[in-house]
C-alpha positions, 0 to 999 in steps of 0.5 A: 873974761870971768867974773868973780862973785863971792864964790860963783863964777861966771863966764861972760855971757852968762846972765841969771834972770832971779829968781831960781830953783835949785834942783838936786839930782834924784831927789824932788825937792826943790830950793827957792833962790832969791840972789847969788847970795842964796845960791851961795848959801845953799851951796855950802853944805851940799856935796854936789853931783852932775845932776844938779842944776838951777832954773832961772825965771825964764827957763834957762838952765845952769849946771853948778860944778865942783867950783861953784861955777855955773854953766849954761846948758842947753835946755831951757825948761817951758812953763809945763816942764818946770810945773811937772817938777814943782808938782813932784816937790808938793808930791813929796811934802804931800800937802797939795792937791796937784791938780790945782798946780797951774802956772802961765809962766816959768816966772810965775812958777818958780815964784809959787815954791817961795818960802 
């Protein structure tokens, strides 16, 4: 069975736990996302590759295809992984030190990048 929410679509088994992150594929900047609303938003205007992909609170990770459906991968990214990336996104606005960027939990992390 699949379900239809405004343009994503997700398979039956598939539960985001929100927050997430948008990460693009070569680029280090990273997308806060409260809601499916948001990921919707940000995903209008973008042209999508094979390499982007959302994190959610708990570390799951989703490919997003050309339908906008997302699709569970694999890999569930830990507490350090997720830092890495968020350290890589201050890095790039060069506006903290990174060797303050500690977090306890992937929720407290993804939390940090909010807007």
């Amino acid at each position: 069975m699949v379900f239809i929410f405004k343009r994503f679509i997700f398979r039956r088994k598939i539960i985001v736990t929100w927050p997430c992150i948008l990460k693009l594929g070569g680029d280090n900047e990273l997308i806060y996302l409260t809601s499916i609303v948001d990921l919707n938003a940000e995903c209008r205007d973008l042209i999508l590759t094979s390499d982007d992909y959302v994190i959610d609170s708990v570390g799951k990770s989703y490919f997003i295809s050309d339908q906008l459906t997302l699709t569970k991968q694999n890999k569930i990214f830990n507490v350090e992984e997720v830092t890495e990336l968020i350290r890589a996104n201050e890095f790039s606005k060069a506006e903290v030190c990174l060797t303050k960027i500690q977090f306890l939990t992937v929720s407290e992390a993804i939390k940090a990048i909010q807007p």
